[in-house]
C-alpha positions in Angstrom: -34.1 0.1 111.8 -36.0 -2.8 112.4 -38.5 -4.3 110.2 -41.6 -2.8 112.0 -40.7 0.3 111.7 -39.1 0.1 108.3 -43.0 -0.9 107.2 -44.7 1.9 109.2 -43.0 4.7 107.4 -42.9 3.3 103.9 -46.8 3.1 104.4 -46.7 6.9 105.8 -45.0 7.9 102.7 -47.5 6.0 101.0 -50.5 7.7 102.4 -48.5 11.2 102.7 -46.2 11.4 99.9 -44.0 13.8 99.4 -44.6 16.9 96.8 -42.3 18.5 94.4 -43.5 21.6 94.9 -45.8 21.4 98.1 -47.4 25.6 97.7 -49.5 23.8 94.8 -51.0 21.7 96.6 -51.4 24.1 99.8 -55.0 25.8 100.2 -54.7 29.0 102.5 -57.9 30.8 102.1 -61.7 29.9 100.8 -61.8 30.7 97.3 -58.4 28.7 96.8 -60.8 25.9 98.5 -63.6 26.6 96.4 -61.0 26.3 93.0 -59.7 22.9 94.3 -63.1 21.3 94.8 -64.9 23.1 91.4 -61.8 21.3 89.7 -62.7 17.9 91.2 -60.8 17.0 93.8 -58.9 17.5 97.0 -56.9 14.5 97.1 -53.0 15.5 98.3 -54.1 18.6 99.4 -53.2 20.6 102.8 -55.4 22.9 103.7 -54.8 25.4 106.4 -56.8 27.4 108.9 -59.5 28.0 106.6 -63.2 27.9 108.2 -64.7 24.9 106.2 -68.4 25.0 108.7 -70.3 26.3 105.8 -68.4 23.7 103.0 -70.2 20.2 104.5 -71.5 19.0 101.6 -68.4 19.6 99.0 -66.4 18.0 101.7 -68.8 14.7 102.0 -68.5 14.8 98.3 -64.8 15.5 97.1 -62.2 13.3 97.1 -59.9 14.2 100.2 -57.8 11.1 99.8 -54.4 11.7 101.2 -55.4 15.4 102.5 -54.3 17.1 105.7 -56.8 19.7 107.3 -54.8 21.8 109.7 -56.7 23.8 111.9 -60.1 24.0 109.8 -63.2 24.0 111.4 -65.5 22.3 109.9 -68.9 20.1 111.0 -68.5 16.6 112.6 -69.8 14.5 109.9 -67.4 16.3 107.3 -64.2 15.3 109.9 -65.9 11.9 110.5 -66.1 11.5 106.6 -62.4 12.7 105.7 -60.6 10.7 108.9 -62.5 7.6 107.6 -61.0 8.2 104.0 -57.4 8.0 105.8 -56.7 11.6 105.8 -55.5 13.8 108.9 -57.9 16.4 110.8 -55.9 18.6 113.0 -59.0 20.6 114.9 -58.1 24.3 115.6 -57.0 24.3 119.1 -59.2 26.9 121.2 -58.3 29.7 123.6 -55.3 30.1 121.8 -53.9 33.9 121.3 -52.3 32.9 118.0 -53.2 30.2 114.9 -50.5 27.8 115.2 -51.3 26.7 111.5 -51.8 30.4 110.0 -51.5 30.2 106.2 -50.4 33.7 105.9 -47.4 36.3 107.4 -49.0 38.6 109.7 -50.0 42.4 109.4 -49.5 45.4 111.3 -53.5 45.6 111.5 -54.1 42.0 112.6 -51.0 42.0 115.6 -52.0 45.5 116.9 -55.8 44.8 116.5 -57.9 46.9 119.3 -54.7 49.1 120.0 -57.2 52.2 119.3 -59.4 51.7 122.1 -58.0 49.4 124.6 -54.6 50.4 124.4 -51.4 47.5 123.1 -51.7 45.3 126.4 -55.5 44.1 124.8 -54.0 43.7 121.2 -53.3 39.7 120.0 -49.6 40.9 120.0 -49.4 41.4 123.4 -51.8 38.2 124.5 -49.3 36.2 122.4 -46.4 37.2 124.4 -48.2 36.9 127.9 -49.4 33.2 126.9 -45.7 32.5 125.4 -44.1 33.3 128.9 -46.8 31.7 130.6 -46.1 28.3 129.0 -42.4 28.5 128.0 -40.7 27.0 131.3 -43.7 25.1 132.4 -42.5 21.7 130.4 -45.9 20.7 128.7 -45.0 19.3 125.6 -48.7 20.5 124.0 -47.2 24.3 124.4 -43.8 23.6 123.0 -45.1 21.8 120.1 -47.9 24.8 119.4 -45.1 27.1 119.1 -43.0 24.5 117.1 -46.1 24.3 114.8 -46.6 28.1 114.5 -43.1 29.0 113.7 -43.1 26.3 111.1 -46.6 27.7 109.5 -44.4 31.1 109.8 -41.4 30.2 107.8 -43.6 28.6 105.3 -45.5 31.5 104.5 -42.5 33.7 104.4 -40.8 31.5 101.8 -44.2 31.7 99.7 -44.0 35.5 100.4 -40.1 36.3 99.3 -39.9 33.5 96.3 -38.3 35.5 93.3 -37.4 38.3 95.6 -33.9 39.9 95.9 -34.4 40.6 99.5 -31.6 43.0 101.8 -31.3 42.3 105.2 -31.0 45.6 107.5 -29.8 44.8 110.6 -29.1 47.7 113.4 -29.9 48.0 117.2 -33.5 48.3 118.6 -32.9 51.3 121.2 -32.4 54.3 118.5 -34.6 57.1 119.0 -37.0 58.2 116.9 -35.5 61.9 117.0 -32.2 60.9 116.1 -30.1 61.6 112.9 -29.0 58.0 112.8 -32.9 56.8 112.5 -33.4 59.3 109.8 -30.4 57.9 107.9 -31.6 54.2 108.3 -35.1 55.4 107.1 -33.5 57.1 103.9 -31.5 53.7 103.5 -34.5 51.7 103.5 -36.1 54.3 101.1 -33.5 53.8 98.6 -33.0 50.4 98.6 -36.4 49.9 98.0 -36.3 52.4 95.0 -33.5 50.4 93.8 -36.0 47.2 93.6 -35.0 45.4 96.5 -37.1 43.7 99.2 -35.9 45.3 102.4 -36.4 42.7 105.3 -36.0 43.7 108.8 -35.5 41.9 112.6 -39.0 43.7 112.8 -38.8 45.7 115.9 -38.3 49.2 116.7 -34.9 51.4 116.4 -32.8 50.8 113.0 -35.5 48.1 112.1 -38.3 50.4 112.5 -36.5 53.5 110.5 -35.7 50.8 107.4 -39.0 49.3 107.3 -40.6 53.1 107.6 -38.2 54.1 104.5 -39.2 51.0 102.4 -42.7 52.2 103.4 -41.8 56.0 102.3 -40.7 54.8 98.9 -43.5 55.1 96.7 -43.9 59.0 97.8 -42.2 62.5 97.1 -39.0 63.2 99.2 -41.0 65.1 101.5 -43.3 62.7 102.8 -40.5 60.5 105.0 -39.2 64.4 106.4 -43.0 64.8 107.6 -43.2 61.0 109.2 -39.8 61.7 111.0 -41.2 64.5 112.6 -44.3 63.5 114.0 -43.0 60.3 114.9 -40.9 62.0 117.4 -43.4 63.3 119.7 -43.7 59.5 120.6 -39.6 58.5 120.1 -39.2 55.6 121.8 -41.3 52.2 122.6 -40.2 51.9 125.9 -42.2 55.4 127.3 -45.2 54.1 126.0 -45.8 51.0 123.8 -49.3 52.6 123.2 -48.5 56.0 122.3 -45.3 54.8 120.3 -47.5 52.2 117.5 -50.1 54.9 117.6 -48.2 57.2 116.4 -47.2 55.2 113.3 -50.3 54.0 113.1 -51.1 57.7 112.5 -48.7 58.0 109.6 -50.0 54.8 107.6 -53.4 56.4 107.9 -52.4 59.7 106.6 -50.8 58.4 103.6 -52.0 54.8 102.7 -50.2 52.6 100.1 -47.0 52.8 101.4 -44.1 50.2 99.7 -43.6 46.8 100.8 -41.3 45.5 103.2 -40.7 42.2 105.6 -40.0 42.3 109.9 -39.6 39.4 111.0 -39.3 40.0 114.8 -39.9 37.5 117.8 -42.0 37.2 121.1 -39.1 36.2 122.8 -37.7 39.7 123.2 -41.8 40.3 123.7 -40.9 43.8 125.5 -40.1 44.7 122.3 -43.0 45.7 120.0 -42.5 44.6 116.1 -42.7 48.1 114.1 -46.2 48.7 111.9 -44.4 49.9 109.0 -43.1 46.3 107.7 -46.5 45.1 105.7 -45.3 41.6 105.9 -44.5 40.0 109.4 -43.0 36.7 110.0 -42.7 36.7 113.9 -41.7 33.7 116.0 -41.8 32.0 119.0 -38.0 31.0 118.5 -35.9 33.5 118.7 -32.8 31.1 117.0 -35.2 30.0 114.0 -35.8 33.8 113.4 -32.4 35.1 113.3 -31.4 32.4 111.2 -33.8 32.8 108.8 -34.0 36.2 108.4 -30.1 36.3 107.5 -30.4 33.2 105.4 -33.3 35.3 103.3 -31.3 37.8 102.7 -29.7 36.3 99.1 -28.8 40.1 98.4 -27.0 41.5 101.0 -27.2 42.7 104.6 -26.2 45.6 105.7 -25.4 46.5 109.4 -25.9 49.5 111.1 -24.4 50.3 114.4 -25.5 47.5 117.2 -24.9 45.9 120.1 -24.7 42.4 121.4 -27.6 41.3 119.0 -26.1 42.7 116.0 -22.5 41.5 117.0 -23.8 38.0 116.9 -25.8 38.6 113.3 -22.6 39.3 111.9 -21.0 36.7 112.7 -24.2 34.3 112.6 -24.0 36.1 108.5 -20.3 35.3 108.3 -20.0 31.6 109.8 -21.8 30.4 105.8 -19.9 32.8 104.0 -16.8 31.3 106.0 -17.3 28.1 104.8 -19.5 28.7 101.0 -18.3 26.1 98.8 -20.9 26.6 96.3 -22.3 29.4 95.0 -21.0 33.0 96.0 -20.7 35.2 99.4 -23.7 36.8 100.4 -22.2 40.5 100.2 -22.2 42.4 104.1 -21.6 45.7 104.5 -21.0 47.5 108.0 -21.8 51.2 108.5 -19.7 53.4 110.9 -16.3 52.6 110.8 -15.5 54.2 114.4 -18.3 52.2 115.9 -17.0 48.5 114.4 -13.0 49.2 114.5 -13.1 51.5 118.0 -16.0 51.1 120.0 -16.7 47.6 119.5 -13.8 45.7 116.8 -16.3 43.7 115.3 -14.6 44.9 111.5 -10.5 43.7 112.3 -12.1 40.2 113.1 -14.0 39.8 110.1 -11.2 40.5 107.8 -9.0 38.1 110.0 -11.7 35.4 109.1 -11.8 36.8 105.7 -8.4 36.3 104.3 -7.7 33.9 101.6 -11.4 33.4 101.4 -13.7 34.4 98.9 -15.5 36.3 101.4 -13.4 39.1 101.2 -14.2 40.2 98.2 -17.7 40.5 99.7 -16.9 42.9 102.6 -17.0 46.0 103.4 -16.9 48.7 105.5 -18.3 52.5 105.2 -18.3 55.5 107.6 -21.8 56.9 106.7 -25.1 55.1 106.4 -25.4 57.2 103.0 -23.1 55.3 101.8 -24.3 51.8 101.6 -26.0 51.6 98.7 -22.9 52.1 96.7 -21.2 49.7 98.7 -23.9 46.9 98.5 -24.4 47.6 94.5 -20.4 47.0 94.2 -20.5 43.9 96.2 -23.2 42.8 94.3 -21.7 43.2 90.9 -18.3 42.0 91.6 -17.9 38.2 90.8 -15.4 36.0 93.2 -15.4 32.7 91.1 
């Protein structure tokens, strides 16, 4: 490193020094703004995607030494003022279909916004996904850095969202049916795992995703409620009929019975002909399809379970088993596979895993089951048995 550069970044880290816990120093909405500047200052502070036109004169008269401003609008004098302090504006980029420096996950309401009377190719969902294929083989380095931004706001809001939570990763393929016994016995997983206390997280889509993240919704109700959902969702049982008809649908139920439990998608626009599913409350979806499944399975600190899959969930096994493999710290994240005639016959994902398994620590946090009823048992067991 030479001695030019050795001086530039020790002034960065000067200017921009490092936090131990950077979420207190983060400012995601207005009133957190209004809190930061009633307490006297905003020096060290990060503030994203929050509309600062109408805050001129606390901005002209705070300390914002050492503050970043990611995507805030705000008037020219206040960005004039805070770039001659030394601090970093990054103006909100326009004609975007996405904020690349969102503060928040995403909803249901916000991704499938105007899907009641335009239909889901006018919704901010779909725009995203035309503009990401628009711009993700043209080479312009702007574009690959707005979705490099975005995903990073994304990841950063999801840990803020999942800190303290025992989250359980539910993993299964995206082309069950809406009609179909096995999505009725992913929903009632979802249902019950939520019950239990867990955080059910999702890849977000439809299929096995969509029935977990409908059971976590269907928790906080009678036993009746998720038979009723089931069976009007299946007049619209599958995406690709009709994308429109299909999120209506379950747009339908969330109406019907508000309040629904809390779960997390976290799908991605780069399988964009798949819609995420509405009944996850919390979405983290990304650009990059890598960064999702990674950290979707590396969320999961309690478990994953994986119902029957394809390709896609062939590779999250093994994407979940490669740390386990090699944990030399810590414990195994317990992973239990559902349908043994699907993962020993039809495709032998389960004789592989134990091969990897053996004399490791890992095995004591496998396990295999022939009915989706049975996971819970199988997860609780896992959790509770020690391999130090």
């Amino acid at each position: 490193m030479t001695d030019v550069q050795s001086n530039s970044e020790s002034s960065a880290s000067r200017r921009f020094p490092a936090h131990d816990d950077n979420h207190d120093h983060e400012i995601e909405s207005l009133p957190e703004f209004d809190r930061v500047v009633a307490a006297g200052s905003l020096a060290g502070h990060r503030v994203q995607s929050v509309d600062l036109t109408d805050r001129t004169f606390a901005l002209l008269s705070t300390d914002t030494t050492e503050s970043v401003f990611l995507g805030c609008a705000m008037e020219p004098d206040a960005a004039a003022k805070i770039r001659a302090g030394g601090s970093l504006v990054f103006p909100p980029v326009p004609d975007l279909p996405f904020d690349p420096y969102r503060g928040s996950l995403y909803g249901p309401d916000e991704l499938f916004e105007g899907l009641a009377g335009s239909g889901y190719d006018a919704t901010p969902d779909a725009r995203a996904y035309r503009w990401y294929q628009e711009t993700k083989s043209d080479g312009d380095i702007f574009a690959s850095m707005l979705r490099s931004i975005h995903d990073d706001a994304v990841s950063d809001a999801l840990d803020e969202h999942l800190a303290g939570a025992q989250v359980v990763g539910i993993m299964g393929g995206h082309a069950l049916r809406r009609e179909s016994a096995d999505y009725a016995g992913a929903a009632r997983l979802g249902r019950r795992l939520t019950r239990s206390g867990l955080t059910v997280a999702t890849g977000g889509g439809p299929g096995a995703m969509e029935a977990a993240n409908l059971g976590a919704y269907a928790a906080p109700f009678e036993d009746e409620m998720l038979d009723e959902a089931l069976e009007r969702l299946a007049k619209a049982p599958h995406f690709s009929e009709s994308v429109t008809e299909w999120a209506r649908a379950a747009f339908d139920i969330r109406r019907s019975r508000p309040g629904g439990g809390a779960s997390a998608g976290i799908p991605t626009w780069f399988y964009g002909h798949e819609p995420p599913n509405v009944f996850a409350s919390h979405i983290a979806k990304y650009f990059v399809n890598a960064v999702r499944e990674d950290g979707l399975l590396a969320r999961s600190n309690a478990g994953v379970v994986f119902l029957p899959g394809a390709a896609g969930t062939v590779q999250e096994i093994f994407d979940n088993a490669t740390p386990n493999y090699y944990q030399s710290r810590g414990e195994p994240t317990p992973m239990v596979l559902v349908d043994r005639a699907h993962w020993t016959e039809r495709l032998p994902t389960w004789p592989l895993l134990q091969a990897l398994a053996a004399d490791r620590p890992m095995a004591a946090r496998i396990a295999l089951v022939d009915s989706v009823d049975e996971a819970p048992e199988a997860l609780a067991r896992l959790r509770s048995e020690s391999v130090s």
